[in-house]
N, C-alpha and C positions, 0 to 999 in steps of 0.2 A: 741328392739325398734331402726329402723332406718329411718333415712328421709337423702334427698339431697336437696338442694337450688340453685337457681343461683344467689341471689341476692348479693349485696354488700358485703365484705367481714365485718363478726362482728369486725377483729381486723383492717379495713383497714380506721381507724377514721384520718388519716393524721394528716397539721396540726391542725386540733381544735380538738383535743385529749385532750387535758388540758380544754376545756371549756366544755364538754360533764357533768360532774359531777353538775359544777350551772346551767347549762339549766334546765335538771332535775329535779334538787331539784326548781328552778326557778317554774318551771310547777307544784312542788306538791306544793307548795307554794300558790301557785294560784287558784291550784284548793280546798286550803283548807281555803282558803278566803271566798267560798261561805257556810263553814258550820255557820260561825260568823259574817255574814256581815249583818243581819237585829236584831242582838241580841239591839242593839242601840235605834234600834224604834219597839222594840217589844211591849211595851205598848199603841203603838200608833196607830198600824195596827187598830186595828178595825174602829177607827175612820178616819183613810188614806182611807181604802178599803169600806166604809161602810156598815159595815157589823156587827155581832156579836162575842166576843170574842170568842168563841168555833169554828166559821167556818175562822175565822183569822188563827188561829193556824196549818190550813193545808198551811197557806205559808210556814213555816216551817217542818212542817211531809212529806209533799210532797218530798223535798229535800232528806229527810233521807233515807224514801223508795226506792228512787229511784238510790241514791247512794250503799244502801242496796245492791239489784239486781243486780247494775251495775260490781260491782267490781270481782266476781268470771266468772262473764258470758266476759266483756273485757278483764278477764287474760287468759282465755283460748282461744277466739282469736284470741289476738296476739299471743299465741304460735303457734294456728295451722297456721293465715297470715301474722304475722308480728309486731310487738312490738310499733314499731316505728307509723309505719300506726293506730294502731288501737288507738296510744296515740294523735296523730292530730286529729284522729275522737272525740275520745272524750273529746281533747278543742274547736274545731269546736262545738261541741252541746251544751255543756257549752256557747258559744259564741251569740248561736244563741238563745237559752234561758234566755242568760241578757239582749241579747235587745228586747225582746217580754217583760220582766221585767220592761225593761225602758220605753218602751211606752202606758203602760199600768197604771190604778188603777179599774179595775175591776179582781173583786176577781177572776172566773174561769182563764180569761184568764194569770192572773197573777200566782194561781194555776201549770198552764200548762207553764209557763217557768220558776219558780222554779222547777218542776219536770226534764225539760231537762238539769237545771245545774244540778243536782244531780248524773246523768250519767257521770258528770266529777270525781267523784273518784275513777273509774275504773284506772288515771292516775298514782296513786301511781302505785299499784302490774308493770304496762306496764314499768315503770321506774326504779323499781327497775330490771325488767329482764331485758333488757337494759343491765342497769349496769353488772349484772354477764353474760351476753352473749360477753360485749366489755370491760370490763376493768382488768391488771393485777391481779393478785391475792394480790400482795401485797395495791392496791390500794381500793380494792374491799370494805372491812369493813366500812373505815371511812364511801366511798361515798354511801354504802347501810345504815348506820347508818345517816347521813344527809337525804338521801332521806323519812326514813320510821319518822323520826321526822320533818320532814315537815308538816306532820298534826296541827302536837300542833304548828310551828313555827308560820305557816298563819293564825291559829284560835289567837293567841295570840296577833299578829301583826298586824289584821284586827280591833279590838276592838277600840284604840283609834282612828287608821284612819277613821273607817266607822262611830265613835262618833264624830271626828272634823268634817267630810261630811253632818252628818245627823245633828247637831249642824250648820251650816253655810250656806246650802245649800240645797235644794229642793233634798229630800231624792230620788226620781227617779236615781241623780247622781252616787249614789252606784251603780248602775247597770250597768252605762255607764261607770265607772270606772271599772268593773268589765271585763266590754267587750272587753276593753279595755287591760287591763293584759292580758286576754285569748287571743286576736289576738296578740299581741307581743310573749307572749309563743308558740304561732306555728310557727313566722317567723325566734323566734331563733328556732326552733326545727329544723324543713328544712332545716335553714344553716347548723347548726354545727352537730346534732347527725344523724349518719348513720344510716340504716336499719341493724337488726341482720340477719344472715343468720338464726341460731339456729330457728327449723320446729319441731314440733310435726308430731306426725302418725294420718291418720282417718280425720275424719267431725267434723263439730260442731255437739252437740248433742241436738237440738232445743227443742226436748219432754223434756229433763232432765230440759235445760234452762228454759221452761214452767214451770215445777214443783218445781222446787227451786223458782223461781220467784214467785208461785202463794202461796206457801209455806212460803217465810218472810214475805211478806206480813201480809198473814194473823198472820201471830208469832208478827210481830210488830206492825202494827194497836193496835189490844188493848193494847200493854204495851205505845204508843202514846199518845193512849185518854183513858187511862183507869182511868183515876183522872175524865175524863168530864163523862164517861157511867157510873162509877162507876164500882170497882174490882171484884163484885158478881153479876151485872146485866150479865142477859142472855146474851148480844151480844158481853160482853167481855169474857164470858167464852164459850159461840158459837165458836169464832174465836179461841180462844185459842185448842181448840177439833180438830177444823177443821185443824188449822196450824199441829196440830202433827197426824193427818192420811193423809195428805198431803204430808209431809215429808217421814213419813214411806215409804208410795208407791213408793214417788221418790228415799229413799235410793236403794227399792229392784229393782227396775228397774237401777240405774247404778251400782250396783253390776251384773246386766247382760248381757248389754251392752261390745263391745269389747272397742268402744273408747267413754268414758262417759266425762262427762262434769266436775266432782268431780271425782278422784280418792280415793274414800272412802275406799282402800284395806291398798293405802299409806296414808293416812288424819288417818287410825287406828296405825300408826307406833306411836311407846310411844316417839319418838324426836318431832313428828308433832300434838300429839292428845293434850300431854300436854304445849306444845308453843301456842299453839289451844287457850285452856284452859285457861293457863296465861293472855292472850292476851286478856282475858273479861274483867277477875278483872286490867288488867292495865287501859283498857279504863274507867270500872265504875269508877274508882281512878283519872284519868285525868281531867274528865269532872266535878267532886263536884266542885275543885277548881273555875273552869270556871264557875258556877254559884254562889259558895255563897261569894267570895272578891268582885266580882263589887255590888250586892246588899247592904250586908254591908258597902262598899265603899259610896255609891249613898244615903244613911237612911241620914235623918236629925238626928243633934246631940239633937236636941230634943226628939228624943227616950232612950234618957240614954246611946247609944252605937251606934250609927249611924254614922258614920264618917264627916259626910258633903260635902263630896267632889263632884264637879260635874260630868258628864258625861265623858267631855276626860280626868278628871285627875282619874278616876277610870282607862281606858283604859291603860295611861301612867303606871299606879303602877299596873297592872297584866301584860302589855306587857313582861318584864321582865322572866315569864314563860315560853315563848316559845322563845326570844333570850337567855336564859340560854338551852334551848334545842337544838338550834344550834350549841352554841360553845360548848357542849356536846359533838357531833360526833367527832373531832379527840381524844376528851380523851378515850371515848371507844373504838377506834380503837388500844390505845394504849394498855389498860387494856385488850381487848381480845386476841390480839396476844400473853401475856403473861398469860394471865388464861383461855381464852375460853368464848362465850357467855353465856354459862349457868350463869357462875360466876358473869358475868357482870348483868344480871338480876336479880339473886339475890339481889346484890348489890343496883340495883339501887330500887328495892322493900322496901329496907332496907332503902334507905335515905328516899323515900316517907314515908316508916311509921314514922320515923323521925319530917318528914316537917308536917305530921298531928296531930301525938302526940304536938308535940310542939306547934302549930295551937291551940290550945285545948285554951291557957292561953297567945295567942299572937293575942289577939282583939282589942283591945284598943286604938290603933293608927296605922295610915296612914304607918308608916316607918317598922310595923313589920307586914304588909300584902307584902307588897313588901319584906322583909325577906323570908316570906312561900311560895311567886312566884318564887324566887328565888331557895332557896331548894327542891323546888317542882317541879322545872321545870328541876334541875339538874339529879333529879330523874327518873322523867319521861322519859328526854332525854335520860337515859343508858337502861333503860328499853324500850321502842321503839326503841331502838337502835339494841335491841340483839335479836329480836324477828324476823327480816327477815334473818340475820346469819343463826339462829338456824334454818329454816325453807330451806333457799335454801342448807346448808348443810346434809339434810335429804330424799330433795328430787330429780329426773335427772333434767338435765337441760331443758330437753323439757315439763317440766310442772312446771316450776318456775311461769311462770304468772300464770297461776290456782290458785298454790298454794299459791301466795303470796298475791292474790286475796282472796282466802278465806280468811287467816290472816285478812285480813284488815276489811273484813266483821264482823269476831268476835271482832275488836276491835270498830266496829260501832255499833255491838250489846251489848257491855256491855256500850258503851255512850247511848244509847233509853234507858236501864234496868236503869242506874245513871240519866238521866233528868226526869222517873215517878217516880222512888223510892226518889228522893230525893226531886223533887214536890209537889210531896203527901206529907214527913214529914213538909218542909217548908208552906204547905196551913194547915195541920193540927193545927200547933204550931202557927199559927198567931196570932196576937191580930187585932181586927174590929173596925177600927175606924172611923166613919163616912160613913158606907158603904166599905171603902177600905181596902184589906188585907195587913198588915204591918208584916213582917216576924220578929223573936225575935232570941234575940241572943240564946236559950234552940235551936229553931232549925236549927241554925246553928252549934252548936257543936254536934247533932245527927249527922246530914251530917258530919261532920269530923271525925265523931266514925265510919260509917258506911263505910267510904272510908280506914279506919283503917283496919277495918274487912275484906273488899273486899281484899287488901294489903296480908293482912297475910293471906287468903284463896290462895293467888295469890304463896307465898313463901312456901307452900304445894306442892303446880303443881306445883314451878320450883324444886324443888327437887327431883324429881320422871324425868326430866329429864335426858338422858343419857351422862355421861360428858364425856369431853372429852381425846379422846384416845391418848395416849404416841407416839410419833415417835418411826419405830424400830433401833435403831442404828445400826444391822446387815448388813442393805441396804444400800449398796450405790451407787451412781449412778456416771458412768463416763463420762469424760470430754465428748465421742461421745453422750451417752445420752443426757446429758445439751444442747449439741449441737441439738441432733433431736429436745428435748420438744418445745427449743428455737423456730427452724425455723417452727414446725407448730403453733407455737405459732400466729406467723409473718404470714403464709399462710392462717392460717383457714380455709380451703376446701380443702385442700390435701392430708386429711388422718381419719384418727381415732381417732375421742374424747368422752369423756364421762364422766363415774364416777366410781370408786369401790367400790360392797357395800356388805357387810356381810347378811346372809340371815334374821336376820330383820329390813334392806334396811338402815342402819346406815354405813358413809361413814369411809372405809378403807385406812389409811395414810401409806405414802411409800411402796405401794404395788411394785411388780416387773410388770410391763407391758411391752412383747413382741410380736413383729410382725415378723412373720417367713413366707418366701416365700415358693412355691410348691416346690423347691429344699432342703428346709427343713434349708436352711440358717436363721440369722437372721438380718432382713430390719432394723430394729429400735427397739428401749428400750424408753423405761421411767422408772420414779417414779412418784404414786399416789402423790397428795398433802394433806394435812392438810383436807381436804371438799373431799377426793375419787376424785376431776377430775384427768385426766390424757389427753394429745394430744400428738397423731402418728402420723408425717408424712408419707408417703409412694413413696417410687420411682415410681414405675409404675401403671396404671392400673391390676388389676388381680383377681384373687385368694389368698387368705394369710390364716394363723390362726394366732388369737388373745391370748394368753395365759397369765393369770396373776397367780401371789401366790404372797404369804403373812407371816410372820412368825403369828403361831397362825388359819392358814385357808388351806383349800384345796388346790391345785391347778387347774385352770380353763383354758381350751382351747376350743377355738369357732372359725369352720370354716367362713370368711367373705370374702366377694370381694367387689373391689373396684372397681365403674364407674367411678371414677371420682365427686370434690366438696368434702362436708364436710357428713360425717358419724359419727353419734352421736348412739355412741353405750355402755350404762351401762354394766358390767360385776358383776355378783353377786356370791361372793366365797364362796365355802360353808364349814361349821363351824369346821371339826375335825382338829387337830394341826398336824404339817409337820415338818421335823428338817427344820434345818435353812439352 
């Protein structure tokens, strides 16, 4: 795989280098604003919209959907045009969708720009490639751990603001407010974050894009409204049939396509399938919290167990969740560089079950839901923390948006799975009081067993991950090496970068990577890093071979020429052991 670029240099971030990391997180911040921004006047939609509660409910599924779709189809994209670019487009629609929101109370056309924010979470996966196309490697963890817990940050941070908004003021303003964030995240965008050079190979794959697209669809519509058709009528198990020969079809067709839209050959590597995986049960686990504290919260204590608390002081004591997920990211940048993500999701699976188990018998008052927001959010934060690590070190860098995109998609699909499953338990368990369903505390402690369960199905998958490999201390790399890595460090289009990866695509630490001219001299050295990258300068335009080894692997030599710009070239060594 190689591509060339002219654009901007990825490392050539000058000075707002230092600001590139909160823009970012800024933008996912924003754009995860719009998953929690009508939770406030959800009760109220139908009578806002007037309409019926069953067709209120697509202001909200629209969003999902759409977000759905959007996040694997704009990480591939950007890879193939531009990271950068394709993450203004999708706050630009965002933008242009809150104010179609704002000027609106009729349902369709309200429908229709909740749908186009929803294409704003495409912004995660574009931000976090970003990140690993322009920043050190030593910097890389924290600001990919900030950025992929930005979800839970602006879901948790939007609650009480969009409850004091909807609380004080003509609920329309949410939108405007809304609009408002998204136009400031693009004008910081354009200031401060460059354009990546880092190009994928091929086209978009529009059929594939069709078929995935027509395919969650149909997968998440009935787990949506499958509480309103009910889980045995024909039209949810219609869609449910149709979603999965949908899918099939689109698997086998990008298995045969050359450049597909999902790399499903890589998406089967056990680093990616089961991060995949994890990444359900973290989101079904994320998302209980988010609905059963602010109900609980909001219950008259006249129900025996009901908190009393209004509207923003619910907000105020769950926000909590997602600023403990903030200040999250530098502790697991610390904890990874000294154990590795896998450890760190663990981990952080381990304190969620924790924060639920304990949840179980911490009801009862206002000051120990704000405890469970707390340890739940720290939780949460390590565990979305490790899950784009694990992911961009598994896969090249010319398919990080893809693949980070996918990520994000499966942790969108175990939040749809966690808001009908836990739906359904809480409509079940209700008590009917005067025509209205009052939820009980029986099911609210289901929800906290079942987010239990998810957790520990979650600490299955992360086991089965592949941990991480040992540096070899045989290698070492001289002061002229440090020197080359340095300056293409600095150049980024003057040579040779990429990744080293063992042949089942798992990345290769302090491999030997050299570049030998047609006089058979040698141009330049490295050392792999920690994640297989590695960057070669190159003196001249030409002809060169690429050669890498490894203690424990083959050695590997690829003839390459250089035009000139940045060549993004994986090398894959193959398995039998070499002395040292």
């Amino acid at each position: 795989m190689t591509h060339t670029t002219t654009d901007r240099p990825a490392g050539d971030t000058g000075r707002t280098g230092g600001a590139i990391v909160p823009v970012l997180a800024f933008a996912g911040i924003v754009v995860a604003v719009m998953q929690t921004l009508l939770v406030p006047v959800i009760k109220d939609l139908p009578q806002l919209l007037s309409t019926s509660p069953s067709n209120a409910t697509w202001v909200l599924t629209s969003t999902l959907l759409s977000g759905a779709v959007a996040t694997p189809i704009m990480g591939r994209l950007g890879d193939l045009y531009g990271k950068r670019r394709l993450l203004i487009t999708s706050l630009s629609v965002m933008v242009v969708g809150a104010l179609i929101s704002a000027l609106t109370s009729d349902l369709l056309t309200m429908i229709a720009g909740r749908t186009l924010q929803g294409f704003a979470m495409g912004a995660i996966p574009l931000g976090i490639g970003l990140m690993r196309d322009m920043l050190p490697r030593e910097k890389l963890p924290s600001a990919m751990a900030l950025m992929s817990s930005s979800i839970g940050v602006g879901g948790g941070l939007a609650l009480p603001l969009a409850a004091l908004i909807a609380q004080h003021s003509d609920w329309h303003s949410l939108f405007y407010g809304a609009a408002g964030l998204g136009a400031f995240a693009i004008a910081l965008t354009l200031l401060v974050v460059p354009e990546s050079r880092m190009r994928a190979e091929g086209t978009f794959d529009v059929l594939g894009a069709v078929g995935l697209s027509v395919g969650l669809v149909l997968f998440l519509l009935p787990i949506t409204k499958g509480s309103d058709w009910g889980w045995t009528s024909g039209t949810t198990l219609g869609l449910f049939a149709a979603s999965a020969v949908v899918l099939l079809l689109w698997g086998v067709l990008e298995l045969r396509i050359k450049a597909p839209l999902v790399d499903l050959r890589t998406t089967a590597r056990p680093a990616v399938l089961f991060t995949n995986l994890a990444s359900i049960m973290v989101g079904v686990s994320f998302y209980v919290v988010s609905l059963v504290l602010p109900q609980l919260l909001q219950l008259p204590t006249s129900t025996g167990y009901g908190l009393g608390q209004s509207m923003v002081m619910a907000g105020l004591i769950v926000a909590p969740l997602g600023l403990t997920m903030m200040f999250t990211a530098p502790v697991y940048a610390r904890l990874s560089a000294k154990y590795g993500p896998k450890v760190t999701l663990i981990l952080g699976l381990l304190i969620i079950a924790i924060g639920y188990g304990a949840g179980l018998g911490l009801m009862s008052a206002a000051w120990q839901s704000l405890v469970i927001a707390v340890v739940l959010g720290a939780g949460i934060g390590l565990a979305y923390s490790s899950l784009p690590a694990l992911i961009v070190g598994a896969v090249p860098a010319s398919e990080t948006g893809a693949a980070n995109g996918l990520n994000t998609l499966m942790r969108s699909i175990g939040t749809s799975v966690s808001s009908a499953v836990i739906g359904m338990v809480l409509a079940n368990t209700a008590n009917h009081v005067g025509g209205i369903a009052i939820p009980t505390m029986h099911g609210f402690r289901i929800s906290f067993l079942i987010a239990t369960g998810a957790v520990a199905v979650g600490l299955l998958l992360a086991l089965f991950l592949p941990g991480r490999r040992p540096a070899q201390p045989q290698l070492r790399a001289s002061s002229e090496e440090d020197a080359n890595l340095a300056r293409a460090n600095e150049v980024l289009g003057a040579g040779f970068r990429g990744r080293v990866l063992d042949t089942d695509g798992g990345p290769v630490a302090r491999a030997k990577v050299t570049l030998i001219d047609q006089r058979g001299r040698q141009a330049g050295a490295t050392l792999s890093a920690e994640d297989g990258s590695y960057a070669v300068a190159v003196p001249a335009q030409g002809a060169y071979v690429l050669a890498a080894r490894a203690v424990g692997h083959g050695p590997l030599a690829s003839s390459v020429t250089h035009g000139g710009g940045a060549v993004d070239m994986d090398l894959s060594l193959p398995g039998e052991s070499v002395s040292a």
